[in-house]
Each structure stands twice: as C-alpha cells, then as structure tokens.
N, C-alpha and C positions, 0 to 999 in steps of 0.2 A: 852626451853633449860635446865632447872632447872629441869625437869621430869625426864630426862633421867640418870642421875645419880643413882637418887634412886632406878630407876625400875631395872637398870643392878648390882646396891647394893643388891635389895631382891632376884634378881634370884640367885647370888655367896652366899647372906647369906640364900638363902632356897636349895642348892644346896649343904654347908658346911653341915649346919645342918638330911638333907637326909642324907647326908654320915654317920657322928657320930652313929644318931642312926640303921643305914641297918649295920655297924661293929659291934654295940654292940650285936643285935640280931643274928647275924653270928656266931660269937664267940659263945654267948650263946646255939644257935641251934645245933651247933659243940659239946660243953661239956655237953649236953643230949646226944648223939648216945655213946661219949667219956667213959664217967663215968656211962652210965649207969642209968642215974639220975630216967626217965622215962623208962616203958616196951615194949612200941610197937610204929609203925610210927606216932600216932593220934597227937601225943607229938612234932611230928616234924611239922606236918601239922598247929596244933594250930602255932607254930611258926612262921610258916612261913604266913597265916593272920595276926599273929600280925604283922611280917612287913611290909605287905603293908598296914596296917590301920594305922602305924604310919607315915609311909613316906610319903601317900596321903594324912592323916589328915596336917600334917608339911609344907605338899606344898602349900595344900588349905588355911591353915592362913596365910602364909608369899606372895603367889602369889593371891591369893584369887580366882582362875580359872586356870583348867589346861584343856591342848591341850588333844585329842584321843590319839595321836602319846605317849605322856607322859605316858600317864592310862597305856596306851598297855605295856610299857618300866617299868616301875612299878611292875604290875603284873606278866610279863615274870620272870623278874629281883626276884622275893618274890618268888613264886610258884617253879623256876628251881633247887636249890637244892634237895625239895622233892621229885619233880619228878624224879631226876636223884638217888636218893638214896633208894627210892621205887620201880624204875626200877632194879635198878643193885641187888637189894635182890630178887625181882620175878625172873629176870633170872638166875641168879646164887649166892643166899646165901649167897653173900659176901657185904662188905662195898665197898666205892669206894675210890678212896687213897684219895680225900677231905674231906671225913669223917673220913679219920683217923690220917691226918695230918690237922687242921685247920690253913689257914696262910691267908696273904694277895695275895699269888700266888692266889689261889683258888677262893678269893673273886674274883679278875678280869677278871678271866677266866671265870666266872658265868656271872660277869657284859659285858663281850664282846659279850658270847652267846645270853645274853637278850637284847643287842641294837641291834643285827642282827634279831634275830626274830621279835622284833617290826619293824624294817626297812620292814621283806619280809613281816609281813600281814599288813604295812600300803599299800605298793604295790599291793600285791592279793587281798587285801579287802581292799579298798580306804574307809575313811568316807563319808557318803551320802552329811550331808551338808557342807563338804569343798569339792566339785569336783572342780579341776578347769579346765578351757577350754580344756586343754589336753585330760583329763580324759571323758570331754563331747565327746569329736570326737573319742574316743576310743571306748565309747559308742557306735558313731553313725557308727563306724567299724564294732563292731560287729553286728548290724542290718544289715547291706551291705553284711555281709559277711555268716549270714543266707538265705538271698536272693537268693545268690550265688549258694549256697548250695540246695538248692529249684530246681532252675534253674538246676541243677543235676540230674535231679527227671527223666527222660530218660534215664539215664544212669546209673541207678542204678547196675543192672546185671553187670556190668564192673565194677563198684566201690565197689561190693560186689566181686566179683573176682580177681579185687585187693587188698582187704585186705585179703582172703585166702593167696592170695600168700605172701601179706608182713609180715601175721604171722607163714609162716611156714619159709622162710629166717631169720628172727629172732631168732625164734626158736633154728635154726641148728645156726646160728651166733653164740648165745650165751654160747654153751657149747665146741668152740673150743679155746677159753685160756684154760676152767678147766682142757682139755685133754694135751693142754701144758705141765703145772703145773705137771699133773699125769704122763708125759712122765720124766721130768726133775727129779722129785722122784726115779721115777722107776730108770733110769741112773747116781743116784747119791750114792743110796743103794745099794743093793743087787740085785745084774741086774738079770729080770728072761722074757728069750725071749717073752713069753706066754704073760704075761701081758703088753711088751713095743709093740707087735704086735698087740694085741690087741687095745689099744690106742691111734696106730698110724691109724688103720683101721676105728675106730672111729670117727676121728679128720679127714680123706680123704672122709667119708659119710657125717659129718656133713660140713663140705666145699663145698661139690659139691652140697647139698641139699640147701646150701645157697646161692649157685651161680647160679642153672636155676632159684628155686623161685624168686630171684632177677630178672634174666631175663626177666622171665613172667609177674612181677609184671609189670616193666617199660612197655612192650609192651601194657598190657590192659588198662594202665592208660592214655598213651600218645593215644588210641583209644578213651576212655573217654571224653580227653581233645580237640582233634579235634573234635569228635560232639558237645560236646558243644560249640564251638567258631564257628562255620559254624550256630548252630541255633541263638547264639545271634547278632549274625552277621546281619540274614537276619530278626530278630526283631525289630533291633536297625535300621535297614535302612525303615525297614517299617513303625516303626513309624514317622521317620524324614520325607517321603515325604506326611505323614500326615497331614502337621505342615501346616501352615499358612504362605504365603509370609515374610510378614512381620517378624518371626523370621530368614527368613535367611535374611531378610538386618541390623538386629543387632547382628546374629550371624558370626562370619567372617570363612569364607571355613575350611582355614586351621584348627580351630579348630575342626569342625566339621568331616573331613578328618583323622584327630585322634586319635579323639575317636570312628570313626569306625572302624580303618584299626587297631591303635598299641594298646587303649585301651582294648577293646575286646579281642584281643589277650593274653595279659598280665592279663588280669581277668580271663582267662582259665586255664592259663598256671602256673599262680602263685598260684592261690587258691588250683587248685584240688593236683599240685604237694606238696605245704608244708601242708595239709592236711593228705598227702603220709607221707610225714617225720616226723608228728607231731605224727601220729599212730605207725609207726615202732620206733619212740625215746620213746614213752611213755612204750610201751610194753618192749623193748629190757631194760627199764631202769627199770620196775618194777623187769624183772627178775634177772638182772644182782644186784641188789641190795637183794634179795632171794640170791643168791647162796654167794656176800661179807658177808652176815649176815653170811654165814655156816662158812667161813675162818675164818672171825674172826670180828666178830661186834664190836668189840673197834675198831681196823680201819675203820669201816663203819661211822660209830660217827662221828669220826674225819674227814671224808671225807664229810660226809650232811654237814657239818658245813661251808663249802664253799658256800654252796645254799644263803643264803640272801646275799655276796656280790654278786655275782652273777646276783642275783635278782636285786637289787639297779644299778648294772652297765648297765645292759640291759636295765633298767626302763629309764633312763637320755637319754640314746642311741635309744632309740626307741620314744621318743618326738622330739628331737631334729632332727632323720632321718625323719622320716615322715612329718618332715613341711616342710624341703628342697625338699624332694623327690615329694611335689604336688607344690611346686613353682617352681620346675626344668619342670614338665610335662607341665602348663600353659605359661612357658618360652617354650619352644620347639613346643608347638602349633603355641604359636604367630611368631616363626620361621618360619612353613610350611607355615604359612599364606604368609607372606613377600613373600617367591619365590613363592607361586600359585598367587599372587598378579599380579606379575613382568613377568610371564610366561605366564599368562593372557593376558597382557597388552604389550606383548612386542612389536609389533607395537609404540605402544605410546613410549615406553622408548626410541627405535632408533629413533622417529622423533624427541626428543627433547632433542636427546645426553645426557641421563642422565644414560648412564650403569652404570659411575663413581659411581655417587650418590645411585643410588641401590646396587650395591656392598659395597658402603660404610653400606648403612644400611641392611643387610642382614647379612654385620659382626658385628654390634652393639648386633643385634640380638641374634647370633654365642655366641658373648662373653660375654652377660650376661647367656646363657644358661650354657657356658663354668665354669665362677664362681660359681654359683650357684653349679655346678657336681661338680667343686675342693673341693669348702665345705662341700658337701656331703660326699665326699669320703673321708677329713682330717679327719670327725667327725667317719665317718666308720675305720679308720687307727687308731685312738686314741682307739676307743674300742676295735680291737681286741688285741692291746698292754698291755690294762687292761685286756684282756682277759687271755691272754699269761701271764701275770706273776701271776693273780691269780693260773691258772694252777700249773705253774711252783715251786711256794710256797707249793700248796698242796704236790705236788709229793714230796719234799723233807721232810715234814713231815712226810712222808709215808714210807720213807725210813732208817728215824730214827726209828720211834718206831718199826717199820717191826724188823729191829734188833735187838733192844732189847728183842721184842717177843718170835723169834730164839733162841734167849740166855737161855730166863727162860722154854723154850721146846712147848709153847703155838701156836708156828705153825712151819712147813716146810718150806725149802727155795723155793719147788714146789709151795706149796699154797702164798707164798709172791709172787713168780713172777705171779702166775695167776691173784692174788690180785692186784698186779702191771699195769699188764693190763687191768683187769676191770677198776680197779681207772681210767685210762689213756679215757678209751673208756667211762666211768660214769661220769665224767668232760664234755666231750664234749658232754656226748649228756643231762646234766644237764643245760650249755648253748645255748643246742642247742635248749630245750622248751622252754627256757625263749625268744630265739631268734625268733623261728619260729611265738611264738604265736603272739609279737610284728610283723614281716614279714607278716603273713597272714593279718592285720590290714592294713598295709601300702600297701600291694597289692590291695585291694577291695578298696582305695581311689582312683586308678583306675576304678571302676568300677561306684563309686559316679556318675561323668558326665555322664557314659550310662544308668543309672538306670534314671539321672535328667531325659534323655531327655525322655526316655522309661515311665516313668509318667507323661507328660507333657499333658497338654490336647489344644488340637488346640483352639484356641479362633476363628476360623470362624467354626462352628461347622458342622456337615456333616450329624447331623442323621434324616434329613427330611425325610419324607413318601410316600409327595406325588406324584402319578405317573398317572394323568388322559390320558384317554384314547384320548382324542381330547384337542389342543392348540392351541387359537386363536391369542398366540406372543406380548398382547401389555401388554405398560412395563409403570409404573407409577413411578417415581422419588417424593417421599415426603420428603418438608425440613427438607434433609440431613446435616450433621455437620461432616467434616469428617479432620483428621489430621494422618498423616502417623507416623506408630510406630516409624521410627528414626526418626522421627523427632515432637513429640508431639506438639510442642509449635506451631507448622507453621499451621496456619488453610486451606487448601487448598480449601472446597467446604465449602459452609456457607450458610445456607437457600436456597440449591437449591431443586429446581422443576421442574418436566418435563415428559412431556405423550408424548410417543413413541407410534403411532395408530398402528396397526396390518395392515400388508400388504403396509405400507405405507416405505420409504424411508426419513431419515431423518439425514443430516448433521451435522457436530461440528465445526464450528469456528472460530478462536481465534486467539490472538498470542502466542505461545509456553511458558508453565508452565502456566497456567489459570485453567485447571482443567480438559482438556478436555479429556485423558488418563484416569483420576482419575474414569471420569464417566463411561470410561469401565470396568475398572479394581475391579471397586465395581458394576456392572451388571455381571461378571463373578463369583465374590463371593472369589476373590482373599483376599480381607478385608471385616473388617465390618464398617458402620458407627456408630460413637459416639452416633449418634443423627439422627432420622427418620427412612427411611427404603425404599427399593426398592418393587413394588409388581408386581408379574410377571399373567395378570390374574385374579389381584385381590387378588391375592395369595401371602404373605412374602416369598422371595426366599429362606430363612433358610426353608422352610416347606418340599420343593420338594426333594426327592430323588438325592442324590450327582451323581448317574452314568447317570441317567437319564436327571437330566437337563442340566448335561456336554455334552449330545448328541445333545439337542432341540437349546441350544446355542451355536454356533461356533464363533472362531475371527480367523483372521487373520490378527496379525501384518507388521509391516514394515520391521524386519530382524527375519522372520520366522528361530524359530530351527527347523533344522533337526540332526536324530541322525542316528549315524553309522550301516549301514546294507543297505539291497535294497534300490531303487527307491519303490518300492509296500510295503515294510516296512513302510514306513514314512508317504505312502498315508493312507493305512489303521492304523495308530497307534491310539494305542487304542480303538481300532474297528476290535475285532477278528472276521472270519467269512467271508470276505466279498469275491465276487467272482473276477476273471479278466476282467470281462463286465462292473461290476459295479465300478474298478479301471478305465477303459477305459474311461467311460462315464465321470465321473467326471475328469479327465485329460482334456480330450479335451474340457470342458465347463470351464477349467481354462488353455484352449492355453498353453497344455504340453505336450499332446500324439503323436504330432509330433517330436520333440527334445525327447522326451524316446524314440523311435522308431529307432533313429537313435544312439542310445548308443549301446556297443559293445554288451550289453547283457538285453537289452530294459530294462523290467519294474525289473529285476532281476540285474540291476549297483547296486555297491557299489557306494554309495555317499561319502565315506568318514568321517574323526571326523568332525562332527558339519559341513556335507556337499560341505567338500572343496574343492572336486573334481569337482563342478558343480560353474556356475556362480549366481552370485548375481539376475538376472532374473530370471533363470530355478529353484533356492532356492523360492523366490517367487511366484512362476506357482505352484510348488509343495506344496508349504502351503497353496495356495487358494484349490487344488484339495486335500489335506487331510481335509477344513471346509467343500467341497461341499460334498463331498461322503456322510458324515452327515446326509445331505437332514438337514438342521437345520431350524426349525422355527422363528429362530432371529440370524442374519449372524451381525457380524462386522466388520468393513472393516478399519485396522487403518491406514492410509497414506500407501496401498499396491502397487500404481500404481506409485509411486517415482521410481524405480527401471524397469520401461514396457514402451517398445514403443508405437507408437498410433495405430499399428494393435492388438497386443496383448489386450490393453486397449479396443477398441473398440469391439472385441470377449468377450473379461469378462463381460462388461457393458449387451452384448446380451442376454448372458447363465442370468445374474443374475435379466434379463425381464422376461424372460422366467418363472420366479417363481415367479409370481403375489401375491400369497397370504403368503408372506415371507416378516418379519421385518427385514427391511436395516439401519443400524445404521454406518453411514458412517464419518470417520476423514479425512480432506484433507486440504493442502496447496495450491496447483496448480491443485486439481481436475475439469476439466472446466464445466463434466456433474453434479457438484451438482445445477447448475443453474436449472437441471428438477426435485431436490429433492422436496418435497410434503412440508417437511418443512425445512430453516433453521435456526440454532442457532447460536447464538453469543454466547461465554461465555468469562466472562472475570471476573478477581477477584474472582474466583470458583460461581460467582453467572450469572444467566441468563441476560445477558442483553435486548437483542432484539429475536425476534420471530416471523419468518414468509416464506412467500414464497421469492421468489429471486426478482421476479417484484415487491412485498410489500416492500422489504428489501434497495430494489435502491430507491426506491421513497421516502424512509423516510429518508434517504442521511444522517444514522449515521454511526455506527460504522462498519455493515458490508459495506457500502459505501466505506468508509474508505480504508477497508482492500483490497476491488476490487480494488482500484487504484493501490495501492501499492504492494498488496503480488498477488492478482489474474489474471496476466498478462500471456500474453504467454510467458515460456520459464524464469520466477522471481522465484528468490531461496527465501524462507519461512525466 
C-alpha cells in the first residue's frame, strides 16, 4: 500500500520536471530562429536533440524505465518543431507563425500533434514484445486473410479487371469537385461562356466515366466472388466427408451447416469486396490529397491531423467488434444446431409433448444470439458517433481558416468549396482504411473454422495401397483397446480377439451395448483402435486401398440410409457403371425386384428424403441389394431381418448360400438361423466370452445358454 504513493509521486514529479525543462528549451529554440543568434537550421536540430536527451535522461532517473509508447511521445514531441520549420522553409521560404510568435499556444499544439502521432504508430506499428492477445489474432487475421487471397488465385483475370476499372472510376471521381470549384469561379468573376462550358462538359465526362467503370467494376467483382464461394464450397464439403466418424459425433450439425452454407459465403463476399474498397479508398485518397496539396496545403496539414484520432477510434472499435462478432457466429451455430436438433427428432418431441420445452429453448438460444448483436451493434453506434463528431470538428476548422485564407487572397472561394469537398470525401475515406483494414480482419475470422476444418487431417487415415488381385476374406481381430471419441473415458472393447475364417459364417451375441456394433464399425474402418489392430488377410486394414476395400467389404445395417433419387440410384450408389442386369440380379437375391416392379416407375421411383416414400421393409431389401451388387468378399449383416417376414428371410438366407466362398459376419437378436452359423460369439463387457458352435454353446449351458432362453424365442423382443 505504501508503494503506490511514491511511484504516482515520481511519475507527477518526473512529469513536472519533463515539462520545465521541454519550456526552457522551447523558448530557447524559439530565440535562435528569433534573434538570429545562430545561421542555419543545424542550430535548431542540435536543439532539438538536446531536448529529447534531457527529457529522456530526466525520465530515466526519476522512473528509472520507460514504456515504447513514451520513447515514441518523446521523440515525436523533440524532433516536430524542426520538422515543421525545415518544412515550411523548403516549401516556401518563409517561418511558420510559431517561430515567429513563440508562446505556450504553440508549445501545446506541438504537444497535441506528438501524442497523436505516437498514438497512430503505437497502432500501425505495435511493439513486438508487448503484443497483447488482440494484436495476436490480428495477426493470425492477417494469415487467414492471405489464404484467402491465395484461394483467389482462379480468378485472377476478374480481379485484375476489377481493379482497371476501379482505377479508372476513381480517376474520373476524383477531378469532379475541382471542376465544381472551377465552375463556381468562373460564375463568381468575370463570366466567360467558353470556359463555364467547358467545365461543365468536363465535369459531365468525368461523371459518366465514373459511373459505367463503377458499373463494370461491381459486375466483374461479384463474378469473381461467386466462383470463388462455389469452389470453397465444394472444398470445404469435400473435405468434411473426409473426416472420420467420430468428428461428427463431437462436432454438432448445426455447426457444421454453417460454416458451409453462411461461413463460406461471407468469406467471399466480404474479403474480395473490402479488398474492392480498400483499393479504390487508398487510390482515390492518395489523389485527392495531390490535388488539396495544390489548393492549399496548410489546409491539408490541418486536415492529416484528424488521422491518429481517427486511428485510435478505430483501433478500440475493431477489438472490441471482432470479439462480439465471432462470439455472435458460435451463438448462431449453436442456434441452427437446436432447431436441426428438434427437426431431426421431431417424432420424439410430439411423443413426449415437449414442443413447449423446445421452443422454450430455441428462445434461450434466440436471445443470447440476440444480446450478443445488441452489443455489437451499441459498440458499432458508439463509434460512428466518435466518428461523426470527429468529422464534424474537422469541418468547422476548415471553415474557419478557409476564411481567413480568402481574406489575405491565398485561395478562392472556388477552391475552398472544392477543398470543402475533398476535405468531406478525405475524412471518410481516411476512416474508411482505418475501417476496412480492421473489416477485412474480422471478416476472414469467418473463414478461421473453414480453413480449421480444410486442414484437418482424418485420424482414420485412407492412404493405403494395397489392391491385390485375389482375397481370401478372413479377418483377425488382435487385442483391440478401443474407446469412442465422445466419449474417451468409456472403454468399450478391452483385450478383444477374434478370427473370422474365410467363407465361413460367423455370429455376435450379446446383450445390447457390449461391443458388438463396435466390432463392426471398427472392421469398416469407421475408427481406429487405441491399441491392437484388425488384419484383413494378414494384411493391417490401414494398408488397403480406401475405394477398394469399401468394395470387398459391404454392411448392411438395421435402418439402412437411403438417399433421395431412384430406386437404381441407391442400389448402385457408389458404384458407378453398373448395368440393369446386374441391378436386377442383386434385387432379387435381396427379395426386392418384385415390389420395384410394381412401383409406378420400377427401378426409376423416387424414394424420396432418406426413402420415405417406401416402407421400413422395401428400405431394408434395398440396402441388402445395394451390399449384394458388390459381390463383396466379407458381407455384414447387422440385425437386417428385424424389419422381414419369414418368406423374405428365408429368400435372403438362400441368395446368401449361394456364395460359399464369402465371409458372413452376422448381428442378431431373434435371428433363429444363426443356430447353422460355423461359429458363435458371445461378447459381453467388449471382451469375448464364450466361442463356438450352437450345439457346443447349449451344452456348455453359459451364457449363450442363457440368452437362448430368454432373448432367443419365437416371436421375444431383444
């Protein structure tokens, strides 16, 4: 408690002391140009080092360490009189009215100029080792937003096309105030038709020259902008279904819905357009600053001089947007989530009357996305009110000395109001780089999540080789250790083993949640396990070719997807090529080519979204006849005959004799022909309990004993 006195003592007594001696030296710097004392500017320069060698030395004993920010404030602050007074003699051989009047006006008007300039390059040029977190992800903006940029790399010819045109609308933009200005003259003096037609002819080409390039430009840009969002489009979804099961069960829809549909979007549309603006303000500003310099560059002066606040209001404004504006996007993902949730699942919702409750939270949802935007948008209201009276200040500065100017004959009332306007159109678009650059920043933190996912590398990997010509199907299970990504800590499979013979038929099971799933779904290559490995052959299933071994292994679960389009769509999916013989044959060896035959438009029906036009059984017949078509040398069968009568059942069981030298890896509840399987398995606690035939398995009157009495009855639900 005791510190703090002192330390806020020596800043006010090395703060008094800074002052005292930057007056004395003032003064003194002053009564050399004055009197004459010294010949040339060298005299002023030594000066003005000695005042920042005193004020730094002064700071440094009394604080014993100073900040960047200070040095900067310092130096500006020592250095800005010469400068200004070495200026105003190269350009026009005169003093400047602070060297000829020295006072304390002078000093502070120096001292305001040099806290703004330190202010705008502590912003343009941050110090390396004080970044803080803000400054880190502005950073990592600007990495996202070369990316981007990259990703533009097609569309080059448009984007060079656009900037033709946005520098020849700027161009013609920028010399219709001067023709104002020169009309206003002309009709204020000595009116002389020739030159006000002239002027006015002028001032009607460069208008019109600004308004097609204008035209043009927008068209090839928003050309630009559509290819590029159609190709990240179809990147970003190609790599998602890259990805590994397991990231979409800890990634939730909604967000991934997104960041395809609004992300990507808004990564096109926001980059390449304030790109657009950031070129045509940079240009339009360099010139329109070229031609204030001709009016009258003591206004021009006074008008930069708006820049660092400027700087600084933006600077606060564009931290403080951008953290709202990526915590509004992850609020509105988890939005779309809730209703694809609820949309999903709506079944469930009406059987257990909870519309209430879902609408209650869908508004939860609503209303924190809701505050979130309020605040965005206050903080966005606040700066442009900072914005508006910066302005607004300026202007009336401008208005003042404008007339004084007029008075001593140093400009026209033409060139003031042209000046007028520039100043007007030089403001805005002086906030408008400060604006944009910060904008394009916070637009590409949209892009962050496409790029995440677009780098992302699948963790069950795909780039196996091998493709042998002959496959004998049999499948070796080595103590596997396996635990599902959402849910790491749950061990599901724990020292299992198990050899699948070739050609052979062999069952799973259990009672529900024991692992039995698991062991399909890691023989498909849906996951990996933690620990062991599957070998197909002999062969690690990572090794094999990804298209290839998706052909040799088919499944077919218990509530097969199908997807919208034909009947012969869904049989052949993923399997281009194939003829109407070979859809036929595999129909009917999965008891379906009867029921297509009789659809309005046989093997050419729409099924409908996710097959709703057809029943839970012909869903079923159609998923076994998209594995058979295959011809797969290891078939899985997970609990498919839940949903089939016994003549259907009995036709599949036939077709699936018929391929003798074909591994059957079969899941069932009430299946009654696994009694003829070759082998069955027990599994229970993800590890293998028992092992064997059906007659081995009764006589040893455990566990699958057990489960015959209970779950393997005629007509007993699982």
């Amino acid at each position: 408690m005791a510190g703090k006195p002192i330390t806020t003592f020596c800043k006010v007594f090395a703060l008094t002391s800074a002052v005292c001696f930057d007056l004395f030296f003032f003064y003194a710097s002053g009564s050399v140009l004055i009197h004459g004392a010294f010949g040339h500017l060298g005299r002023l320069w030594l000066f003005a080092a000695l005042r920042w060698s005193v004020i730094t030395v002064t700071a440094l004993l009394i604080l014993g360490d100073l900040k960047p920010l200070r040095i900067r404030f310092i130096t500006a602050h020592s250095l800005l009189p010469a400068v200004l007074e070495s200026g105003t003699r190269a350009l026009h051989g005169e003093d400047s009215q602070c060297s000829q009047v020295v006072d304390v006006r002078c000093w502070l008007m120096l001292a305001g100029a040099s806290l703004g300039a330190a202010l705008f390059w502590e912003i343009t040029i941050p110090d390396s080792d004080e970044e803080a977190d803000s400054k880190e992800q502005k950073q990592k903006s600007r990495v996202l937003f070369m990316r981007v940029l990259y990703l533009y790399k097609p569309d080059y010819l448009l984007l060079l096309g656009g900037l033709v045109f946005l520098s020849l609308a700027v161009i013609c933009e920028m010399f219709i105030p001067f023709y104002i200005g020169r009309v206003i003259d002309i009709l204020g003096s000595h009116y002389q038709q020739n030159e006000f037609l002239t002027a006015l002819l002028f001032m009607g080409l460069y208008s019109v020259g600004s308004s097609v390039s204008a035209g043009c430009r927008g068209g090839v840009l928003l050309c630009a902008i559509s290819s590029f969002t159609c190709r990240i489009k179809v990147m970003l979804f190609e790599a998602l279904t890259k990805q590994e099961i397991g990231f979409f069960e800890t990634i939730k829809t909604g967000e991934i819905t997104s960041r395809l549909s609004r992300d990507t979007t808004l990564t096109g549309r926001t980059v390449c357009l304030n790109v657009n603006v950031l070129l045509r303000t940079f240009i339009k500003t360099m010139g329109m600053i070229f031609l204030m310099m001709n009016l009258s560059w003591k206004l021009t002066f006074l008008v930069l001089m708006e820049t660092p606040i400027t700087g600084l209001i933006q600077n606060i404004y564009d931290t403080h947007y951008q953290r709202l504006s990526q915590a509004m996007q992850d609020s509105m993902a988890h939005t779309n989530d809730a209703a694809n949730e609820v949309v999903f699942g709506i079944r469930v919702v009406r059987s257990f009357n909870a519309e209430k409750h879902e609408a209650e939270r869908y508004d939860d949802r609503l209303m924190e996305t809701h505050t979130l935007k309020t605040r965005r948008d206050t903080v966005r209201a606040v700066y442009l009110l900072a914005r508006r009276f910066t302005g607004l200040g300026m202007q009336v500065f401008i208005l003042y000395y404008g007339r004084l100017f007029i008075q001593m004959g140093q400009m026209t009332t033409g060139n003031l109001v042209s000046f007028i306007i520039y100043q007007s159109d030089l403001g805005d678009n002086i906030r408008t780089l400060t604006y944009i650059f910060g904008d394009m920043l916070n637009s590409v933190m949209a892009a962050g999540k496409v790029f995440e996912y677009l780098d992302r590398k699948p963790q069950v990997s795909t780039d196996g080789k091998l493709k042998p010509d002959q496959m004998n199907g049999h499948i070796r299970y080595r103590s596997l250790n396996f635990s599902y990504p959402s849910n790491p800590n749950k061990t599901v499979l724990q020292d299992f083993s198990l050899e699948l013979k070739s050609g052979q038929m062999t069952a799973l099971v259990g009672p529900s949640g024991e692992g039995k799933s698991t062991c399909v779904s890691l023989l498909e290559r849906l996951y990996e396990p933690q620990d062991g490995e599957i070998l197909l052959d002999g062969e690690p299933l990572k090794s094999y070719d990804h298209k290839y071994f998706h052909k040799k292994i088919a499944v077919v679960s218990q509530e097969p997807v199908l997807f919208s389009g034909s009947v012969r769509d869904n049989i052949t999916y993923g399997l281009p090529g194939c003829s109407l013989d070979e859809v036929e044959e595999a129909a009917r060896k999965a008891n379906a080519h009867e029921f297509i035959q009789q659809l309005k438009k046989g093997y050419d029906t729409e099924v409908g979204e996710s097959g709703s036009q057809l029943s839970k059984s012909e869903r079923q017949r159609i998923g076994i006849a998209r594995a058979l078509i295959r011809r797969p040398k290891v078939l899985i069968l997970d609990e498919i005959t839940s949903s089939l009568d016994s003549e259907s059942e009995n036709k599949i069981q036939q077709a699936l004799a018929s391929c003798p030298d074909q591994t059957l890896l079969v899941i069932a509840h009430r299946l009654k022909t696994i009694e003829k399987a070759d082998q069955i398995v027990v599994i229970s606690g993800g590890q293998v309990k028992e092992r064997g035939t059906h007659q081995e398995l009764m006589e040893l009157k455990g566990s699958y004993h057990k489960l015959r009495e209970e779950v393997f009855t005629e007509g007993g639900a699982p």
